[in-house]
ChimeraX commands (.cxc) that place a marker at each C-alpha (Angstrom):
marker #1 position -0.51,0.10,28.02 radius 0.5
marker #1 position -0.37,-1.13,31.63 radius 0.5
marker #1 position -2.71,1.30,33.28 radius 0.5
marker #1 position -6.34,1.64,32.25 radius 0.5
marker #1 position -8.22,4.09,31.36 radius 0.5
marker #1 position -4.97,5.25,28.62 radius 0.5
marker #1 position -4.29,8.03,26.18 radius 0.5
marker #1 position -3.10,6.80,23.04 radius 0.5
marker #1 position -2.20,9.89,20.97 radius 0.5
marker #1 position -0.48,11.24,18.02 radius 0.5
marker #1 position 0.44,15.38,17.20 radius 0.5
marker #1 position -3.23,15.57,15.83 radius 0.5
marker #1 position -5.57,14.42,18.50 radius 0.5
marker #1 position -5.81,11.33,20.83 radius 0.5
marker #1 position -8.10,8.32,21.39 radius 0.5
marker #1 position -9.15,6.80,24.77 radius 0.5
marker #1 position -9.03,3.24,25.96 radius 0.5
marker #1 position -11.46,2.70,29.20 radius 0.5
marker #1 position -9.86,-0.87,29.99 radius 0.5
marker #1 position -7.42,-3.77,28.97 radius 0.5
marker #1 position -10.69,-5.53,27.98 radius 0.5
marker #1 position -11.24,-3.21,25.14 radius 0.5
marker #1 position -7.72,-3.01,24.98 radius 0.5
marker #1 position -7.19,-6.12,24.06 radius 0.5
marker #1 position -10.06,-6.56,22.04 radius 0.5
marker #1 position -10.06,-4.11,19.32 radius 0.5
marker #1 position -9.41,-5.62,16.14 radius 0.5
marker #1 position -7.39,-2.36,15.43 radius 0.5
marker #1 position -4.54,-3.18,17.66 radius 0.5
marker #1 position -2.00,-5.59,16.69 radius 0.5
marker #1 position -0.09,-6.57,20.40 radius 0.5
marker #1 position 3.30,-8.04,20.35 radius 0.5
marker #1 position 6.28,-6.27,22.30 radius 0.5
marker #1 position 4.52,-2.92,21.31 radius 0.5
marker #1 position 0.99,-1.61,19.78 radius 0.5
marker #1 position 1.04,-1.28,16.65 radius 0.5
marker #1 position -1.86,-0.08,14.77 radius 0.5
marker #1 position -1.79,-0.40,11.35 radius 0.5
marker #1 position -3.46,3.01,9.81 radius 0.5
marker #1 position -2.68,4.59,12.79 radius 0.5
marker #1 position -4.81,5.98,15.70 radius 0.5
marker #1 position -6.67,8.42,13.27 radius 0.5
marker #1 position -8.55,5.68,11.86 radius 0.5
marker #1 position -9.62,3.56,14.89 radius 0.5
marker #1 position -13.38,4.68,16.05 radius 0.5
marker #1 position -13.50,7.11,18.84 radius 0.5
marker #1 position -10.32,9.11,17.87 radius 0.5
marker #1 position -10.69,12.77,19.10 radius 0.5
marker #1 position -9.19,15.14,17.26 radius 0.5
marker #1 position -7.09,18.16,19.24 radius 0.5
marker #1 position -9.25,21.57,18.88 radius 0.5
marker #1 position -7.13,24.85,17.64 radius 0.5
marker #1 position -6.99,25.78,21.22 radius 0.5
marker #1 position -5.71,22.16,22.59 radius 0.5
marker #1 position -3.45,21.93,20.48 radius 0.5
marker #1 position -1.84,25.57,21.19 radius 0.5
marker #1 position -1.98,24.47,24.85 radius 0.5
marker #1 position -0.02,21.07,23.91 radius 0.5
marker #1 position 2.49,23.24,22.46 radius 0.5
marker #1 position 2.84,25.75,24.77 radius 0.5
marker #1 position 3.40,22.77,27.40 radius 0.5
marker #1 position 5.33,20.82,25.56 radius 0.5
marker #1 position 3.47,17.85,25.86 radius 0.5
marker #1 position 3.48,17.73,22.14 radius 0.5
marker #1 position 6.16,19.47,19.38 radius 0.5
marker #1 position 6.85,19.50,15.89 radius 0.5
marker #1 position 10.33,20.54,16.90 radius 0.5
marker #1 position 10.63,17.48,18.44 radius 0.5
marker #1 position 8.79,15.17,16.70 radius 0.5
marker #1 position 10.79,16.02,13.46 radius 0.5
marker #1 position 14.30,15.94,15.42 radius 0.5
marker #1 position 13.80,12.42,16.61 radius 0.5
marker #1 position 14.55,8.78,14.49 radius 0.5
marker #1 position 13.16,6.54,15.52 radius 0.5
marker #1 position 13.86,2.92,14.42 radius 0.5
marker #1 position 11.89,-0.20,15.11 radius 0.5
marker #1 position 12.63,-3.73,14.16 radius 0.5
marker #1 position 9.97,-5.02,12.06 radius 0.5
marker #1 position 8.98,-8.36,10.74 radius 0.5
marker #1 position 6.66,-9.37,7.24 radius 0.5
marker #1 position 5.49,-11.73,5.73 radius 0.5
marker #1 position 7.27,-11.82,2.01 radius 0.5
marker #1 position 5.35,-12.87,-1.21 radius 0.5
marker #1 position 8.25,-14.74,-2.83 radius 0.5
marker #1 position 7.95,-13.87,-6.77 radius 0.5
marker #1 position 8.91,-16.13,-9.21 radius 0.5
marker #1 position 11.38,-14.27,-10.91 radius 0.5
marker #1 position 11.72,-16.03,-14.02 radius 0.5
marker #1 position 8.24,-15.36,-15.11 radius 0.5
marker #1 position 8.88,-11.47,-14.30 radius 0.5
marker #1 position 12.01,-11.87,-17.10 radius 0.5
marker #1 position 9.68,-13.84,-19.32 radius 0.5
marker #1 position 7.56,-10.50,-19.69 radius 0.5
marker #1 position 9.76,-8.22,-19.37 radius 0.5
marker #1 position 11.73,-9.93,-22.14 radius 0.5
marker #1 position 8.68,-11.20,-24.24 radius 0.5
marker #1 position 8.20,-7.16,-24.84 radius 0.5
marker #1 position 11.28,-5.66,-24.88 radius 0.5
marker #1 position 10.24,-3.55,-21.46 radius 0.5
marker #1 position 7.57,-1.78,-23.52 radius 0.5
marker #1 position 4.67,-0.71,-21.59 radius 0.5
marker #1 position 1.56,-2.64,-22.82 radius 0.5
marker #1 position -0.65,0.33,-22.01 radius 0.5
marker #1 position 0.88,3.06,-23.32 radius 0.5
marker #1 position 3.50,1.56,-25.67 radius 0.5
marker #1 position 6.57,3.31,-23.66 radius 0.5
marker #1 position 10.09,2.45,-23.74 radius 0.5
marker #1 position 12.04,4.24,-21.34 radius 0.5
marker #1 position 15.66,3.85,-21.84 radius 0.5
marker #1 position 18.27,4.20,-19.25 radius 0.5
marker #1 position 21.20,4.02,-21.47 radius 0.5
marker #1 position 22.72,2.74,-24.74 radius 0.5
marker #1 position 21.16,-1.05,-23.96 radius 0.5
marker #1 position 19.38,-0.87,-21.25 radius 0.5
marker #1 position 15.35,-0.32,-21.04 radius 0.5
marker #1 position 13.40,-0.48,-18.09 radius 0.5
marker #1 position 9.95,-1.25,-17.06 radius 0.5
marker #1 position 8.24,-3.25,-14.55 radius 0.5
marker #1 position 5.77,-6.30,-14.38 radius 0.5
marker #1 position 2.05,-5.77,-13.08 radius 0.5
marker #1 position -0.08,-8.75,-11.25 radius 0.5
marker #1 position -2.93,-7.50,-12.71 radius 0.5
marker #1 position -4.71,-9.30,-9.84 radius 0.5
marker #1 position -2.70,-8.01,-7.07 radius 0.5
marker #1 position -0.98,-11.12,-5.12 radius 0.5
marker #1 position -1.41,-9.66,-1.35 radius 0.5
marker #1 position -4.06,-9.50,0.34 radius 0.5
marker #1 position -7.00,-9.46,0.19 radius 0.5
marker #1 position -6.89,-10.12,-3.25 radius 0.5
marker #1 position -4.48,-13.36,-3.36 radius 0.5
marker #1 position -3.50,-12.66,-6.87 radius 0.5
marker #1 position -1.20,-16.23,-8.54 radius 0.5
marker #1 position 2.15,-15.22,-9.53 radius 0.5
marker #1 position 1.34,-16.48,-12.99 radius 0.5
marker #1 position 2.14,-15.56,-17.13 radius 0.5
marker #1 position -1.67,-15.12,-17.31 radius 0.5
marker #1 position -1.97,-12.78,-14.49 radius 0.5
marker #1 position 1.31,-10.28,-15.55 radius 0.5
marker #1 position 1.91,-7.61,-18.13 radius 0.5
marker #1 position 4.73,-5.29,-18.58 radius 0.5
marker #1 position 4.01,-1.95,-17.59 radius 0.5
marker #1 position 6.26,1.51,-17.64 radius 0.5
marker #1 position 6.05,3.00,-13.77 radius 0.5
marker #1 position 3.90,5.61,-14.28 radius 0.5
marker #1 position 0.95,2.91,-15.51 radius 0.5
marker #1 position 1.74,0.51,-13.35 radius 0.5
marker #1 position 0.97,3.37,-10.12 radius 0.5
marker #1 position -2.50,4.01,-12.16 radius 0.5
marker #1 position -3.25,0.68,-12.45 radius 0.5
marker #1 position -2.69,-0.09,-8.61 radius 0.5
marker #1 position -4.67,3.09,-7.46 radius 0.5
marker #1 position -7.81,2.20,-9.84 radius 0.5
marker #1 position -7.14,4.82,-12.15 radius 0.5
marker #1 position -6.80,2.51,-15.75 radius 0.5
marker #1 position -9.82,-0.05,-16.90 radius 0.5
marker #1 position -8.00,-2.97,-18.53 radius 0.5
marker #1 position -9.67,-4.07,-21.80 radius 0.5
marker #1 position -8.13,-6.36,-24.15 radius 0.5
marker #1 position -8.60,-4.42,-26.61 radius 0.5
marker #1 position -6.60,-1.72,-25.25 radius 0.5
marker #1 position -3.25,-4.07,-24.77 radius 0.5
marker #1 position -0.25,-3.40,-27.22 radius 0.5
marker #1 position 1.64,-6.06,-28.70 radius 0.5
marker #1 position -0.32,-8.66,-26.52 radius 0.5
marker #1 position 2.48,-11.58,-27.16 radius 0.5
marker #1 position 0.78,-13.95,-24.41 radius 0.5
marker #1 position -2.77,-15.04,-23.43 radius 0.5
marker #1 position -3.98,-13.04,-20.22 radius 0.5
marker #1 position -6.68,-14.58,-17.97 radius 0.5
marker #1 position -10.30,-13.01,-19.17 radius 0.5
marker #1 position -10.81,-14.04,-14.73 radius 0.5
marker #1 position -8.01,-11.58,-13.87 radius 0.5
marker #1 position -9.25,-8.66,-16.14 radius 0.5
marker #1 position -12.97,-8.69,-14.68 radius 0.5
marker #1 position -11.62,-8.84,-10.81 radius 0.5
marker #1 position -9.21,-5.81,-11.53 radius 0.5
marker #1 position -12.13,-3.98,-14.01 radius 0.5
marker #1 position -15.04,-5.05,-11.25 radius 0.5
marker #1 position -12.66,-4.64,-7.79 radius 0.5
marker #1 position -9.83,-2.59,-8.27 radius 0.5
marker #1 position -10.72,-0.55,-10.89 radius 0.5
marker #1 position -12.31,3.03,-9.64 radius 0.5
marker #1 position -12.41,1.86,-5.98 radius 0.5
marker #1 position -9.28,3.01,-4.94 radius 0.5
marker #1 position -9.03,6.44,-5.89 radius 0.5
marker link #1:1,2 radius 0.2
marker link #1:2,3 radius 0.2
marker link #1:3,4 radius 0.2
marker link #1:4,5 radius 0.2
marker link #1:5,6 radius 0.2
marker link #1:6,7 radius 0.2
marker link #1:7,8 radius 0.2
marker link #1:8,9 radius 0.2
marker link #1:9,10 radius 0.2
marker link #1:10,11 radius 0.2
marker link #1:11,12 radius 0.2
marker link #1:12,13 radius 0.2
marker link #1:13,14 radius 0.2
marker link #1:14,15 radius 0.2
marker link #1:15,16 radius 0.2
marker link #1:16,17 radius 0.2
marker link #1:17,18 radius 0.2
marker link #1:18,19 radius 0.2
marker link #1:19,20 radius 0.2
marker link #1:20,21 radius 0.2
marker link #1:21,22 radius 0.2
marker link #1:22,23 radius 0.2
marker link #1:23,24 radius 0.2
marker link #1:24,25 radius 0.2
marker link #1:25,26 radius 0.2
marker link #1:26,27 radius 0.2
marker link #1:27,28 radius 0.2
marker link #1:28,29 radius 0.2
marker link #1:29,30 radius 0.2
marker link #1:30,31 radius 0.2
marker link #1:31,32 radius 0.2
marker link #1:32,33 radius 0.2
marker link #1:33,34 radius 0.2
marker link #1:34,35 radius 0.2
marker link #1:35,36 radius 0.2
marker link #1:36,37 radius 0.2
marker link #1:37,38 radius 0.2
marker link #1:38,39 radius 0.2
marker link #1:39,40 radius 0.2
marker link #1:40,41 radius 0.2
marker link #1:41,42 radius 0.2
marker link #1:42,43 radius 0.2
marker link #1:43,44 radius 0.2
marker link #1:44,45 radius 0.2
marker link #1:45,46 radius 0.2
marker link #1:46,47 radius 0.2
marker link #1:47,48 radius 0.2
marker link #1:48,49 radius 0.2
marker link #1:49,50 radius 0.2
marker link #1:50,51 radius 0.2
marker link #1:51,52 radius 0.2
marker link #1:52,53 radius 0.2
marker link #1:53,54 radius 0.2
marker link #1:54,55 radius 0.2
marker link #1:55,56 radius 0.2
marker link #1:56,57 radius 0.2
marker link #1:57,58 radius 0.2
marker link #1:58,59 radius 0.2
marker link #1:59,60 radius 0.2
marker link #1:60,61 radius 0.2
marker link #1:61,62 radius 0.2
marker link #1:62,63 radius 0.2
marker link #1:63,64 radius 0.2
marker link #1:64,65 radius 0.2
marker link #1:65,66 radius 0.2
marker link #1:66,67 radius 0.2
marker link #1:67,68 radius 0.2
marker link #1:68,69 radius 0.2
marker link #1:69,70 radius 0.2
marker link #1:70,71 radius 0.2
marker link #1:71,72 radius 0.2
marker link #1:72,73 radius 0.2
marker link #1:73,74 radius 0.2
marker link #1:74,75 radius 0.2
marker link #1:75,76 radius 0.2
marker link #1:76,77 radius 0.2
marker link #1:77,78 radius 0.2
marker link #1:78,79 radius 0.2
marker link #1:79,80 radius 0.2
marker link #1:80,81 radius 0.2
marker link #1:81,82 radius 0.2
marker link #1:82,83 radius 0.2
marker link #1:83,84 radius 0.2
marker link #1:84,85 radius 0.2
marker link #1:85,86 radius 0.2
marker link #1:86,87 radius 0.2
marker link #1:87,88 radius 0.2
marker link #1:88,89 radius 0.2
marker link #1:89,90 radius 0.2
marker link #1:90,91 radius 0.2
marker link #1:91,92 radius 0.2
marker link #1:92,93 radius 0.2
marker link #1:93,94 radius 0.2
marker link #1:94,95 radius 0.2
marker link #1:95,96 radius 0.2
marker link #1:96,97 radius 0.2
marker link #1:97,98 radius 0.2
marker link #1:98,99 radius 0.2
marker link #1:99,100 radius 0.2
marker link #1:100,101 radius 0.2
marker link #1:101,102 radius 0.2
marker link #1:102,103 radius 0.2
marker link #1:103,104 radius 0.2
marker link #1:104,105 radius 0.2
marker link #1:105,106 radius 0.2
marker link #1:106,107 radius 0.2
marker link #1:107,108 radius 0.2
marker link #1:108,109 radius 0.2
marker link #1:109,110 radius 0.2
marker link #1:110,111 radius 0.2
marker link #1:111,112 radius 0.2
marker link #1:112,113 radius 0.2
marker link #1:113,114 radius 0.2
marker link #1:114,115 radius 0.2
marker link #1:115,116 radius 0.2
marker link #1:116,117 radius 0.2
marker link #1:117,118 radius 0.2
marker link #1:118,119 radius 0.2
marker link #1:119,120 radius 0.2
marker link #1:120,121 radius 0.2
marker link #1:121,122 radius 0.2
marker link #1:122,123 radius 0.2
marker link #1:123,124 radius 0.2
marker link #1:124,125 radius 0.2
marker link #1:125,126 radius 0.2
marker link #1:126,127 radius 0.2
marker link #1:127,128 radius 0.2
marker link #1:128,129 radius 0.2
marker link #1:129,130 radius 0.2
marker link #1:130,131 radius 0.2
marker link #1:131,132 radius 0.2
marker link #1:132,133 radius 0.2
marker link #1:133,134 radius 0.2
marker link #1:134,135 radius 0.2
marker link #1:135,136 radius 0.2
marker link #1:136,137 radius 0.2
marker link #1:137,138 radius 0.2
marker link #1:138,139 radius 0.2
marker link #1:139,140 radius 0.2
marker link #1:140,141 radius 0.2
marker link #1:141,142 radius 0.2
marker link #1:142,143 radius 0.2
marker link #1:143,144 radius 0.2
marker link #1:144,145 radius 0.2
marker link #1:145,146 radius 0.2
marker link #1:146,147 radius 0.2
marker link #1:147,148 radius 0.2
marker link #1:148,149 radius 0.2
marker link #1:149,150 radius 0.2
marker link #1:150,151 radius 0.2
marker link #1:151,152 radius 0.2
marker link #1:152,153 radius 0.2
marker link #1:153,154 radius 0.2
marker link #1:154,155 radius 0.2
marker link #1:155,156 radius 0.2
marker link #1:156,157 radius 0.2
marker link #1:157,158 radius 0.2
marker link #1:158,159 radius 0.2
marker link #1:159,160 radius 0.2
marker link #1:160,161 radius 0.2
marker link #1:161,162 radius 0.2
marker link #1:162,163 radius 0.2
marker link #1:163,164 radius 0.2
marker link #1:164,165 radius 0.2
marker link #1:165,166 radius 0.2
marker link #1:166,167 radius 0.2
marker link #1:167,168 radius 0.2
marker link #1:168,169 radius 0.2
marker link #1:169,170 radius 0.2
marker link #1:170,171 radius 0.2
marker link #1:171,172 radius 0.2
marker link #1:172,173 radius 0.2
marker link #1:173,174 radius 0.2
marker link #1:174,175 radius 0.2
marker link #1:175,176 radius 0.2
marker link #1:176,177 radius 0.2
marker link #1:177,178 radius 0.2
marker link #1:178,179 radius 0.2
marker link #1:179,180 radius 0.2
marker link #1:180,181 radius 0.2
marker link #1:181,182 radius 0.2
marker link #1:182,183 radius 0.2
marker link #1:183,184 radius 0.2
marker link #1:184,185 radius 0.2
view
């Protein structure tokens, strides 16, 4: 934005910025070459969303279109910061159990000798939680557990563990039962 006060604004509503000051300030806004904002502008306070009859006007004056909005790719170049796995231990599990889900005892076969399943840090290693890509911190998982365990959906008990082949850290199962269990959903 070079000229303040700005419209910042999406096909549901828009959000006001007075000056570069608060510009520049909200925690919201990540500036490099372009804004970005992480959640988008829906969830920055002050958002205003467009009324039935704004919105009708928008579209009537083509200021805003789902036509065109949908016709349009638009590519950006984007940089991250990568979590670098140690895949060895990921084989370890996957291997120790024969890509059996540990929750719900699955196999799911792909072909004649070939099984697959995925590896869950059961404290998650981005952040915030800054999980350790360790044995103690994994099990193997089929996909559809391993989606209800990262939305909050599944309480991990010990007792509830198939086939548990490896010792898993009593520190990671109260942070996921305590922080990530039930919040997310």
């Amino acid at each position: 934005m070079e000229r303040f006060p700005g419209i910042l604004f999406d096909l549901d509503g828009y959000l006001k910025v007075n000056s570069q000051a608060e510009y520049e300030q909200n925690p919201k806004f990540r500036l490099t070459k372009a804004l970005t904002i992480r959640e988008g502008i829906k969830n920055v306070p002050g958002y205003i969303r467009f009324t039935d009859e704004q919105r009708n006007i928008a579209l009537i004056e083509n200021i805003i279109s789902d036509e065109v909005a949908e016709e349009q790719t638009v590519r950006k170049l984007r940089q991250s910061e990568l979590i670098v796995r140690n895949r060895q231990f990921v084989k370890k599990i996957k291997n120790r159990y024969l890509n059996c889900c540990q929750l719900c005892n699955t196999q799911l076969k792909i072909n004649n000798n070939l099984f697959y399943s995925e590896v869950h840090h059961i404290i998650p290693l981005g952040s915030p939680h800054n999980g350790k890509d360790k044995l103690s911190n994994m099990i193997c998982v089929c996909p559809n557990c391993h989606v209800l365990l990262d939305l909050g959906a599944i309480k991990l008990e010990t007792a509830g563990i198939f086939k548990l082949k490896h010792k898993i850290s009593e520190e990671s199962l109260n942070y996921h039962n305590s922080i990530i269990y039930g919040s997310i959903l």
